[in-house]
VEXGU-475039 format. One record per residue (C-alpha): residue number from 1; residue in three letters; chain; x, y, z. Coordinates in steps of 0.02 Angstrom, whole numbers. Example, Ala and Ser with C-alpha at 12.3 -4.5 7.8 and 13.67 -1.06 7.14 Angstrom:
! residues 2
[zanu 1, ALA, A, [615, -225, 390]],
[zanu 2, SER, A, [684, -53, 357]],
This chain:
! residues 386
[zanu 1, UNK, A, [7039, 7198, 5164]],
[zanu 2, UNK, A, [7246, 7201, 5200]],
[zanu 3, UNK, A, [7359, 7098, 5175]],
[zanu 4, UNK, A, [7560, 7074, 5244]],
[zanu 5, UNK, A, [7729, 6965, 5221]],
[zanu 6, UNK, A, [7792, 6848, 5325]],
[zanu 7, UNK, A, [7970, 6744, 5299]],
[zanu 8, UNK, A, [7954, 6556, 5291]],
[zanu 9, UNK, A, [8141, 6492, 5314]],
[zanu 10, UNK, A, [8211, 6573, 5151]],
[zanu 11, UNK, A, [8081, 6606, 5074]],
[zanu 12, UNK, A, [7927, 6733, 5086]],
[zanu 13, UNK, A, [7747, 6711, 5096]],
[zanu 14, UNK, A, [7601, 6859, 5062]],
[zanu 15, UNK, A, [7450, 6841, 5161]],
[zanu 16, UNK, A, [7286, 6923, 5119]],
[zanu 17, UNK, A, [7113, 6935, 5177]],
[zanu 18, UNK, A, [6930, 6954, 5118]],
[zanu 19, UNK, A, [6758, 6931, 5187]],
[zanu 20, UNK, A, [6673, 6769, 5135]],
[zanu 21, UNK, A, [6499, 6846, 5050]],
[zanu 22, UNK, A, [6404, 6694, 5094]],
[zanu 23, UNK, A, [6437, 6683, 5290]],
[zanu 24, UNK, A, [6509, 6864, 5325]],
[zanu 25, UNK, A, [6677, 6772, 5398]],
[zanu 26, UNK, A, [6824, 6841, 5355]],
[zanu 27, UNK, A, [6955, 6721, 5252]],
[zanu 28, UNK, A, [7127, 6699, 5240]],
[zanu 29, UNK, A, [7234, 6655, 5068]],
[zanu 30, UNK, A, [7402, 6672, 5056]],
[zanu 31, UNK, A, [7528, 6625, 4930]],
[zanu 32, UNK, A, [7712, 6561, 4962]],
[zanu 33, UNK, A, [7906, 6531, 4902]],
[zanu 34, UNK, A, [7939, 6703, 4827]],
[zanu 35, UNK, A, [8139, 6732, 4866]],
[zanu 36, UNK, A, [8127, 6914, 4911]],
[zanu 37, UNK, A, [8024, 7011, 5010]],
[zanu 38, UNK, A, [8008, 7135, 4848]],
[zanu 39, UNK, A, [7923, 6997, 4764]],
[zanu 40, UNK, A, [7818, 6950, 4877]],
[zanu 41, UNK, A, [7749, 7122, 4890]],
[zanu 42, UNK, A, [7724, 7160, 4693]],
[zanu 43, UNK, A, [7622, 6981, 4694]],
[zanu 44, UNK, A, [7505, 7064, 4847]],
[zanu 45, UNK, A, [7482, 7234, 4787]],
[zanu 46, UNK, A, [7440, 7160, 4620]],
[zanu 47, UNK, A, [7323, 7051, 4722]],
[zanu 48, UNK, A, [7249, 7177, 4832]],
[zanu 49, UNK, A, [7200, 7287, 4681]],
[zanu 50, UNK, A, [7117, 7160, 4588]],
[zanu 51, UNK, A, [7009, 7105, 4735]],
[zanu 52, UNK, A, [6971, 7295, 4776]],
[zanu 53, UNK, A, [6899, 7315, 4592]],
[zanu 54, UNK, A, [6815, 7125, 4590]],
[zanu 55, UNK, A, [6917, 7026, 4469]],
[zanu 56, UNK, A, [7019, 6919, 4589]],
[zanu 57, UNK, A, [6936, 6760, 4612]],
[zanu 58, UNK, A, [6968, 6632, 4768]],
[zanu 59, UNK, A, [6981, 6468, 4740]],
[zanu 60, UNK, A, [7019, 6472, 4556]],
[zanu 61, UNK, A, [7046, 6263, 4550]],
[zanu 62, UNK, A, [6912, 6223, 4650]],
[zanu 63, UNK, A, [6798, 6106, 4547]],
[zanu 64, UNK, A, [6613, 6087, 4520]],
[zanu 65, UNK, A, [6591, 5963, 4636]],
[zanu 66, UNK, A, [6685, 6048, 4754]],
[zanu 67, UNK, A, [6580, 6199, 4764]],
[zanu 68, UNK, A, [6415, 6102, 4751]],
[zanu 69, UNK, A, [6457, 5993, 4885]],
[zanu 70, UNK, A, [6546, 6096, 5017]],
[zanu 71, UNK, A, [6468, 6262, 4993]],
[zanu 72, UNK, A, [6329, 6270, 4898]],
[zanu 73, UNK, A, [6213, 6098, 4978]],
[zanu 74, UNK, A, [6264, 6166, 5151]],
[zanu 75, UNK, A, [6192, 6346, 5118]],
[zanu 76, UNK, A, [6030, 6265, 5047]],
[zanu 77, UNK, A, [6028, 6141, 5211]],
[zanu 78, UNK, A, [6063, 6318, 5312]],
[zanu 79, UNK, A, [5918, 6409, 5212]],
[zanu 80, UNK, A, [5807, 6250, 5247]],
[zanu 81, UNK, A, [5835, 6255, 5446]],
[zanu 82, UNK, A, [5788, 6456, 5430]],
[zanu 83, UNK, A, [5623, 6424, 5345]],
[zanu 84, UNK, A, [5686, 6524, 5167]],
[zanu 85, UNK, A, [5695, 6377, 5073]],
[zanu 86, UNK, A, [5568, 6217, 5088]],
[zanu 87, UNK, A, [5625, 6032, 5109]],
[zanu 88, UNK, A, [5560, 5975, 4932]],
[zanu 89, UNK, A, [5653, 6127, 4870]],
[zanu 90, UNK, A, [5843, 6068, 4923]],
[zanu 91, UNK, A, [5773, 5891, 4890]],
[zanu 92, UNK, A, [5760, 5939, 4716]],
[zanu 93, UNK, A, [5911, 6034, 4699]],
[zanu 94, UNK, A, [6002, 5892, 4780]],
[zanu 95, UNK, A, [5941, 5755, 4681]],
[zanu 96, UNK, A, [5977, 5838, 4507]],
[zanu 97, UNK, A, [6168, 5872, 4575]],
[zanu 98, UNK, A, [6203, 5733, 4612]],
[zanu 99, UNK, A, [6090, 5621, 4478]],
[zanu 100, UNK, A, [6164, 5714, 4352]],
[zanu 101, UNK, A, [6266, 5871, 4368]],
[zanu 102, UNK, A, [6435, 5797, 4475]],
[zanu 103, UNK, A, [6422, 5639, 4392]],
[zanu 104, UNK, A, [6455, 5711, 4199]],
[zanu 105, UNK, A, [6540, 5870, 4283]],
[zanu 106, UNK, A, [6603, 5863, 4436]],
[zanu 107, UNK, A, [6817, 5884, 4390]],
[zanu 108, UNK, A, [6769, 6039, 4298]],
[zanu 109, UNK, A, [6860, 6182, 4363]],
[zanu 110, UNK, A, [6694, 6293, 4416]],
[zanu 111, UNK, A, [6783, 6445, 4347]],
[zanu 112, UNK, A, [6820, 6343, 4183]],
[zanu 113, UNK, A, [6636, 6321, 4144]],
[zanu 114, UNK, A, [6569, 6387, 3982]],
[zanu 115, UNK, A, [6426, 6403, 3905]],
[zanu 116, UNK, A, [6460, 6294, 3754]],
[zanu 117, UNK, A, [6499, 6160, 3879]],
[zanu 118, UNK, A, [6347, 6173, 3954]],
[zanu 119, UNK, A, [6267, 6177, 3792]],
[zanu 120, UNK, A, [6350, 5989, 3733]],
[zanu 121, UNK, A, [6318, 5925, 3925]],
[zanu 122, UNK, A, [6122, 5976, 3908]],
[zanu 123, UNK, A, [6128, 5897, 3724]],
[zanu 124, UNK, A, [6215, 5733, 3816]],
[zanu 125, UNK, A, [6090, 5718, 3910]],
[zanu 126, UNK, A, [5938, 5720, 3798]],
[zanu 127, UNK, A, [6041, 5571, 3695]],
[zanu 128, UNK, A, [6116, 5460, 3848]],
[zanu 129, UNK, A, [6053, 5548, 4020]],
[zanu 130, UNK, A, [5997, 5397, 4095]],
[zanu 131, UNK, A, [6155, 5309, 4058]],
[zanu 132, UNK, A, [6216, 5138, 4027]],
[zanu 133, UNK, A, [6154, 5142, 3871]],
[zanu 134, UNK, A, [5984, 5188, 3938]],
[zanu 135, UNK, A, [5882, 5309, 3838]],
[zanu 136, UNK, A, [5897, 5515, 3844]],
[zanu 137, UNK, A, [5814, 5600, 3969]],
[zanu 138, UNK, A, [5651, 5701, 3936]],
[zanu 139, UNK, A, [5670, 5885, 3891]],
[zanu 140, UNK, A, [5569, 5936, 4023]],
[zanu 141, UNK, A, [5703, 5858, 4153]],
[zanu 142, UNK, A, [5861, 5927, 4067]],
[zanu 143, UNK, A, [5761, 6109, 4072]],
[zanu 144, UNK, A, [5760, 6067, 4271]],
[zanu 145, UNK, A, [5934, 6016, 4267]],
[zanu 146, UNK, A, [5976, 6173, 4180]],
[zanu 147, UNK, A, [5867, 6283, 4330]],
[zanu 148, UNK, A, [5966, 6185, 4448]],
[zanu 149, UNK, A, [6154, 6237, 4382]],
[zanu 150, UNK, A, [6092, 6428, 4336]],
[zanu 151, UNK, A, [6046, 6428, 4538]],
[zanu 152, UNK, A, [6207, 6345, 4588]],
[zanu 153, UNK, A, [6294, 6482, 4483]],
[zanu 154, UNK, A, [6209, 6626, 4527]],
[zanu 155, UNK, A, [6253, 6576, 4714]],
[zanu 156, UNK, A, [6416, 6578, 4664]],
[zanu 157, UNK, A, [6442, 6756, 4560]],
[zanu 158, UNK, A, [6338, 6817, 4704]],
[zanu 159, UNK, A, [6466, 6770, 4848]],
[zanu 160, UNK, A, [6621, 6822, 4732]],
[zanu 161, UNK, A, [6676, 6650, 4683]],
[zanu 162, UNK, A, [6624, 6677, 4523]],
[zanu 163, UNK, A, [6628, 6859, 4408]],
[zanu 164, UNK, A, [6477, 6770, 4300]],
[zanu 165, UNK, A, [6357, 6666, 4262]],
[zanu 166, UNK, A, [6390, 6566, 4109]],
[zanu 167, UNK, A, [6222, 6495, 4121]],
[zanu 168, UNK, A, [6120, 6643, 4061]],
[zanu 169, UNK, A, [6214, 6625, 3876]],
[zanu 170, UNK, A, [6183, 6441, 3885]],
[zanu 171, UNK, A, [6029, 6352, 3791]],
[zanu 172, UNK, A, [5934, 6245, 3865]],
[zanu 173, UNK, A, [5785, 6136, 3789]],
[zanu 174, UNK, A, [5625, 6196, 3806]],
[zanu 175, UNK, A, [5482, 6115, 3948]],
[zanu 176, UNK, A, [5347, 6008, 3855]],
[zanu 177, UNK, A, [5191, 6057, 3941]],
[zanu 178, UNK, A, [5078, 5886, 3975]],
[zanu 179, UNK, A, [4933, 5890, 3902]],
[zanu 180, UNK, A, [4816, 5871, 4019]],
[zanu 181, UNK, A, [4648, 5746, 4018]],
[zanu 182, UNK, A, [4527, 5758, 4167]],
[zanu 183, UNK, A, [4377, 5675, 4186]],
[zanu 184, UNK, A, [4212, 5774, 4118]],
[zanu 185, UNK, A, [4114, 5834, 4258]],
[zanu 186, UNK, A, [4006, 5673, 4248]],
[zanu 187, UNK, A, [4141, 5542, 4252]],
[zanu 188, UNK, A, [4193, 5642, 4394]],
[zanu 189, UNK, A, [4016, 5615, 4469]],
[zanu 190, UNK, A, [3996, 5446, 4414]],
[zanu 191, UNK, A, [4186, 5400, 4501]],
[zanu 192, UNK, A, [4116, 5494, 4665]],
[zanu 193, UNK, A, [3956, 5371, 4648]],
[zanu 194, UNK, A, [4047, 5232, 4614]],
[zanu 195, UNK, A, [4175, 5252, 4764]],
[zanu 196, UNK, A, [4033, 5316, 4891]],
[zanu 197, UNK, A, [4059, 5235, 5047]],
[zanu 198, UNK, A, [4235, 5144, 5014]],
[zanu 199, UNK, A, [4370, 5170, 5146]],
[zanu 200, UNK, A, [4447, 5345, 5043]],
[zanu 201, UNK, A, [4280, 5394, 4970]],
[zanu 202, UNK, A, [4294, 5554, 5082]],
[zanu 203, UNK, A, [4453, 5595, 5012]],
[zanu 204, UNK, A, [4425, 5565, 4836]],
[zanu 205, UNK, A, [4253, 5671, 4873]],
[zanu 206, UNK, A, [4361, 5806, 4938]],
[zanu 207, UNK, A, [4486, 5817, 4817]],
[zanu 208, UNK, A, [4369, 5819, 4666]],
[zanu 209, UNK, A, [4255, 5947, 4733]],
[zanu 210, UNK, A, [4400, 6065, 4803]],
[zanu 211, UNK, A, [4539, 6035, 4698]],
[zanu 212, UNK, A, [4680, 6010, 4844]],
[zanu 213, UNK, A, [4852, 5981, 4807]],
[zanu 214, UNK, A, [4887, 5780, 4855]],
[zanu 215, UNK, A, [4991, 5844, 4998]],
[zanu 216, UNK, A, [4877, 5956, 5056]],
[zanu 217, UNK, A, [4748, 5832, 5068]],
[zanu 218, UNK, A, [4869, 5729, 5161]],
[zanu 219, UNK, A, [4910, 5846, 5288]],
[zanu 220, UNK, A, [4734, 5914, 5312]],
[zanu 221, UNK, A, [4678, 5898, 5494]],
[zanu 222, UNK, A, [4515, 5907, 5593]],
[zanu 223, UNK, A, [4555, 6075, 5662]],
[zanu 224, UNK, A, [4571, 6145, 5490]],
[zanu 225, UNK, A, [4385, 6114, 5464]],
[zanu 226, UNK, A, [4230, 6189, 5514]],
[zanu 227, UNK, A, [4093, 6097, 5439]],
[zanu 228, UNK, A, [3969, 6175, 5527]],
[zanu 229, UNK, A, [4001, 6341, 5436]],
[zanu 230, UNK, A, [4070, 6218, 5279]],
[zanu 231, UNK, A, [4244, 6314, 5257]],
[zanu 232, UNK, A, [4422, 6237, 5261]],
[zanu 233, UNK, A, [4597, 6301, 5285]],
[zanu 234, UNK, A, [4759, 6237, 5203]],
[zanu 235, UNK, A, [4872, 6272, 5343]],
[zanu 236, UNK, A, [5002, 6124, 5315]],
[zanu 237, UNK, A, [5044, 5999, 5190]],
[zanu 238, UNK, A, [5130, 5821, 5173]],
[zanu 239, UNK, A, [5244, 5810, 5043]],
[zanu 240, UNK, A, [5405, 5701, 4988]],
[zanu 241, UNK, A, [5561, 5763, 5020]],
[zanu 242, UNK, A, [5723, 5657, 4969]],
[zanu 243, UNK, A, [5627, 5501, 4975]],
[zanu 244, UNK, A, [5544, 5551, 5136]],
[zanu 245, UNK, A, [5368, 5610, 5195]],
[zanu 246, UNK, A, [5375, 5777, 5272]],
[zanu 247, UNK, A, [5261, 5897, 5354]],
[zanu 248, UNK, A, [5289, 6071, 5288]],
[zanu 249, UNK, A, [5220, 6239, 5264]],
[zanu 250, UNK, A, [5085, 6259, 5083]],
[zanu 251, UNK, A, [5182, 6290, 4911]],
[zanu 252, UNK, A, [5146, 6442, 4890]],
[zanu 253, UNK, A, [5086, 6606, 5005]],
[zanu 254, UNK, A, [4957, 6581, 4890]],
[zanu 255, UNK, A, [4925, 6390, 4937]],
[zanu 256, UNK, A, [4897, 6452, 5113]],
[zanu 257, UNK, A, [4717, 6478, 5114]],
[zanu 258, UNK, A, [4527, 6482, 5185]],
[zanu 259, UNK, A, [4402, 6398, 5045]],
[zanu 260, UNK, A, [4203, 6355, 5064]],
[zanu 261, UNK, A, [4146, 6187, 5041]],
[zanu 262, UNK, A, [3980, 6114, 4970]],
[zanu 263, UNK, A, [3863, 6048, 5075]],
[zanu 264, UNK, A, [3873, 5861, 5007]],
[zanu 265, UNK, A, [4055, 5874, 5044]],
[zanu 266, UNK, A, [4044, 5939, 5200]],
[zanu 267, UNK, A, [3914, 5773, 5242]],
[zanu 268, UNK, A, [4038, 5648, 5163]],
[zanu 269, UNK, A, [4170, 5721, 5295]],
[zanu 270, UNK, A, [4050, 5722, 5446]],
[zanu 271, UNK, A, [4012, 5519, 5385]],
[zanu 272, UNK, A, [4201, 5501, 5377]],
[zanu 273, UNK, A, [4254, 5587, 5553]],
[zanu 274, UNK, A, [4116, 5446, 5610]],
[zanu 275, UNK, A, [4203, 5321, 5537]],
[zanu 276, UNK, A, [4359, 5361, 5599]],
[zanu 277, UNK, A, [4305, 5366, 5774]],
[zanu 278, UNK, A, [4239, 5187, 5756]],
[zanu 279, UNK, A, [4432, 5150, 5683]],
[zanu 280, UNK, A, [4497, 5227, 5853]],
[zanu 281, UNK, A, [4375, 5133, 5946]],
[zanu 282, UNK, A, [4404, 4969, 5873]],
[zanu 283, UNK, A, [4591, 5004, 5885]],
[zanu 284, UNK, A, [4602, 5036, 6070]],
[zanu 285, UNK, A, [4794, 5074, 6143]],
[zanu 286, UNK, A, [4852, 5031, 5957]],
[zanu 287, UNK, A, [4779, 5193, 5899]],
[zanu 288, UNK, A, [4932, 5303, 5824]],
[zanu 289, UNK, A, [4816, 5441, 5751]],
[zanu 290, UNK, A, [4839, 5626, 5783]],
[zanu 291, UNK, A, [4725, 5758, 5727]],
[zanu 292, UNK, A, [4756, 5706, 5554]],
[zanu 293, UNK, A, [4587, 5680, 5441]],
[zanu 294, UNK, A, [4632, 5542, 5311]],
[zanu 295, UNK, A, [4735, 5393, 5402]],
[zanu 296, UNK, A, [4712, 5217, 5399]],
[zanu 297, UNK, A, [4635, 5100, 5521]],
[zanu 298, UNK, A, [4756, 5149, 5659]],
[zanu 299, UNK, A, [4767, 5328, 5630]],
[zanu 300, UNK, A, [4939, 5334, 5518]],
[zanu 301, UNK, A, [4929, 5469, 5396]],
[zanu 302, UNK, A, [4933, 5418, 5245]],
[zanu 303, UNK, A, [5073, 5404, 5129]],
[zanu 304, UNK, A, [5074, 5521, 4965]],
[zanu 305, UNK, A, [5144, 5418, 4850]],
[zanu 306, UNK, A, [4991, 5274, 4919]],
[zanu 307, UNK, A, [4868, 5407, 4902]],
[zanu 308, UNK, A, [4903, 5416, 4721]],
[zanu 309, UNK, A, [4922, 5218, 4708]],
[zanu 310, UNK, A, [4739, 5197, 4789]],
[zanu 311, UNK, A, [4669, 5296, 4683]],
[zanu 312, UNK, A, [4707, 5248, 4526]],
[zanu 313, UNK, A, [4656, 5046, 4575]],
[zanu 314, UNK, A, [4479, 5140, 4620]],
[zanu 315, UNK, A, [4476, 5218, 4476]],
[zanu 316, UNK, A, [4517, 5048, 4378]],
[zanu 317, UNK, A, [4403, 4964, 4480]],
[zanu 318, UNK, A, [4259, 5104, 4448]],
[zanu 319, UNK, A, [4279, 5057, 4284]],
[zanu 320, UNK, A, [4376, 5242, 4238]],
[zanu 321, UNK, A, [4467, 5304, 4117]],
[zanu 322, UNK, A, [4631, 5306, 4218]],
[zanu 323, UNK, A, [4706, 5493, 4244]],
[zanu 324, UNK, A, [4816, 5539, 4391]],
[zanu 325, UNK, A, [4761, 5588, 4553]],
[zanu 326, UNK, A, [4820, 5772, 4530]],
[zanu 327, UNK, A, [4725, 5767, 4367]],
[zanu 328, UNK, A, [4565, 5781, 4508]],
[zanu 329, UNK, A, [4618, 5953, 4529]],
[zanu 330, UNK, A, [4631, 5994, 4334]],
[zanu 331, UNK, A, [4464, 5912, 4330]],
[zanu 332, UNK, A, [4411, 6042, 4459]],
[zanu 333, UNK, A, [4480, 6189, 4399]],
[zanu 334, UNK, A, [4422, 6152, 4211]],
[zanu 335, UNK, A, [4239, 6124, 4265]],
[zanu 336, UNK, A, [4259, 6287, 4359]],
[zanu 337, UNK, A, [4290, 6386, 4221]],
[zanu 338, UNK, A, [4189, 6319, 4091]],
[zanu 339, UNK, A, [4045, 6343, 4238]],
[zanu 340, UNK, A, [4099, 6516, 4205]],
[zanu 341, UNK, A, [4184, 6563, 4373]],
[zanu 342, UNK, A, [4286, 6737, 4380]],
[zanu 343, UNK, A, [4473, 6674, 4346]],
[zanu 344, UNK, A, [4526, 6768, 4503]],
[zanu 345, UNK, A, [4407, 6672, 4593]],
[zanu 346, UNK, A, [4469, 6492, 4562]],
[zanu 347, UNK, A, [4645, 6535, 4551]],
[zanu 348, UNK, A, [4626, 6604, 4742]],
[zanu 349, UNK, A, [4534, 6429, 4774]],
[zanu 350, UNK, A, [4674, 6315, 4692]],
[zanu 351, UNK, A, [4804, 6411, 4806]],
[zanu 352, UNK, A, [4924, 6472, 4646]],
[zanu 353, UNK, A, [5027, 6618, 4653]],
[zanu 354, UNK, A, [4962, 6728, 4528]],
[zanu 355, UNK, A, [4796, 6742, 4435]],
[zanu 356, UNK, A, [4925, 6703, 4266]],
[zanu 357, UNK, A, [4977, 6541, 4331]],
[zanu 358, UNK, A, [4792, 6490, 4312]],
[zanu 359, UNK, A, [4760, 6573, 4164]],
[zanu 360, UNK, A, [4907, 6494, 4073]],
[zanu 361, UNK, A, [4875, 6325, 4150]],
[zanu 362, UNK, A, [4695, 6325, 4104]],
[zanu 363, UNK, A, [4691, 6400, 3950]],
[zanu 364, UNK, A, [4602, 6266, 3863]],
[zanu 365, UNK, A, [4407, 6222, 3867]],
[zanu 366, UNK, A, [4351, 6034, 3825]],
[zanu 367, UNK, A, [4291, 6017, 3615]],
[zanu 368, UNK, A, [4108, 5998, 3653]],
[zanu 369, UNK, A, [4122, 6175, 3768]],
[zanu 370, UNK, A, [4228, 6265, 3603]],
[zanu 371, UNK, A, [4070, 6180, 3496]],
[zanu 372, UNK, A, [3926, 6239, 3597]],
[zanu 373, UNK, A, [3997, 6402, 3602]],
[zanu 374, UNK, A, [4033, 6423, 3434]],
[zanu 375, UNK, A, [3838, 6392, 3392]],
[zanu 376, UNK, A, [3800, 6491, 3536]],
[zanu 377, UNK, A, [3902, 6648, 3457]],
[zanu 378, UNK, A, [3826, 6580, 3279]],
[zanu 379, UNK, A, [3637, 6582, 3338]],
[zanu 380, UNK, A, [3670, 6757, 3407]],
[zanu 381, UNK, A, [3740, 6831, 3246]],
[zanu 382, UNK, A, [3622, 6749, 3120]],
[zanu 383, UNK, A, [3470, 6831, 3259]],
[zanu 384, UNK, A, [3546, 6986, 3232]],
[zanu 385, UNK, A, [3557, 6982, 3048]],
[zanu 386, UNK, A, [3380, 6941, 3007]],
């Protein structure tokens, strides 16, 4: 870094460079109207020293919305177009910017920010966040809000604009974890039974018995199934994104996977590539399909958000206690475990991360499975004891 003096009519302006953490580019500042070259230089120096030991700060003025919008967005964008960050990653961290961080804190100065303001901005938001006199938002949304600013800050203390991040002293509500309600394993079999043979019965059938993400399901293709040897790859998934349906790599490394399939599963999908043929038949030129598995008539993929929409009419019209379609993969994963599969075992066939993920997220076993094995563990005890 250097730095020099240069006269403006009659008056003096230092000049100083440093490197721009976040692109590698090197940036010029300068600061002007000091009468006397003597001046000019004590302001530099001073400058100069306090960027060499990392307490000089660019763009000390520049505002929240500001750095969110003209720095920070376009690196997420850049890290989208490299493959580091997904699609529904920036989508999220876009819509909670500008939902609700630059509208309720966009003209404060970024280096301003404390953490009792983000304190009373997190508690404004449980009260008012949906505004107009709308209720608060949920504390599970204003803990994502609160991810979203700690990220946005980090970025900045790590490309110099910031020394810290006020956001690790701040205090942010607490996620309520949903309580979750699948089906038992027989209304799960008595949906299946009652769908059998309907348009999506395939997909409903493959969902239950695998436990799939919905946008893995929706981006499944032909080629990622071998039903003759009955195994399946998640190689792709169809997501939202912004409002948008997008085609994008699995969640996780984890979600990226190879999984076995049951034998009536793997006949419910030979029945439904049948079916679709007759669909591409019937449809002629008009056929848009690729090698997608679940479209409709014509061969358009299906839509997520339908997907979820379908199924729960079927389930109404089944008769069902009405869940969510992702609750088909709780469903899953519960009946897995209370069937008394190894933990590492179903948490490698649900895709997730770590083997903790599952075993936090499926902690719980159904009342009548707690009952039964409390008499089990009673029967064995009073045997002992006689």
């Amino acid at each position: 870094m250097n730095g020099s003096i240069r006269q403006r009519g009659k008056t003096h302006t230092a000049y100083w460079f440093t490197i721009d953490p976040a692109t590698g580019k090197r940036v010029q500042h300068s600061k002007g109207g000091f009468l006397t070259i003597k001046a000019a230089r004590g302001y530099l120096n001073t400058i100069l020293a306090k960027v060499e030991e990392g307490s000089w700060m660019p763009n000390a003025k520049m505002s929240i919305k500001e750095f969110v919008e003209k720095q920070w967005l376009p690196s997420l964008d850049a890290a989208e177009a490299g493959g580091s960050l997904k699609p529904t990653t920036v989508a999220f961290y876009r819509h909670i910017v500008h939902r609700h961080v630059v509208v309720r804190l966009g003209g404060v100065k970024l280096s301003s920010l404390s953490a009792p303001m983000l304190n009373s901005f997190y508690g404004d938001l449980l009260r008012d966040g949906r505004g107009a006199g709308g209720a608060g938002l949920s504390p599970t949304t204003v803990a994502r809000v609160h991810v979203t600013v700690h990220r946005f800050l980090r970025d900045a203390v790590r490309w110099g604009v910031l020394q810290r991040n006020v956001a690790d002293q701040a205090t942010a509500p607490r996620p309520i974890k949903r309580k979750m309600a699948p089906w038992s394993p027989r209304e799960t079999g008595q949906f299946l039974a009652t769908t059998r043979g309907t348009r999506l019965s395939a997909l409903w059938q493959l969902a239950a018995m695998t436990g799939l993400r919905r946008g893995e399901v929706c981006g499944l293709r032909w080629c990622d199934v071998d039903l003759e040897q009955r195994r399946l790859t998640v190689a792709r998934a169809r997501v939202m994104a912004g409002g948008q349906v997008v085609s994008s790599s699995p969640k996780t490394v984890g979600s990226a996977r190879t999984i076995g399939l049951d034998e009536l599963t793997a006949s419910v999908l030979r029945a439904h590539r049948s079916r679709q043929n007759e669909w591409r038949l019937a449809a002629g030129e008009a056929w848009m399909g690729d090698d997608t598995i679940f479209t409709d008539e014509l061969g358009r993929p299906l839509h997520p958000t339908a997907v979820s929409k379908f199924f729960k009419a079927a389930a109404h019209e089944a008769g069902m206690p009405l869940i969510r379609f992702h609750d088909l993969r709780h469903g899953y994963a519960t009946a897995a475990l209370e069937a008394g599969a190894a933990m590492k075992v179903v948490s490698e066939r649900l895709g997730h991360r770590s083997i903790s993920i599952t075993a936090d997220v499926y902690s719980h076993v159904r009342p009548e499975v707690d009952q039964a094995l409390a008499d089990e563990v009673a029967a064995i005890i009073a045997e002992a004891a006689r």
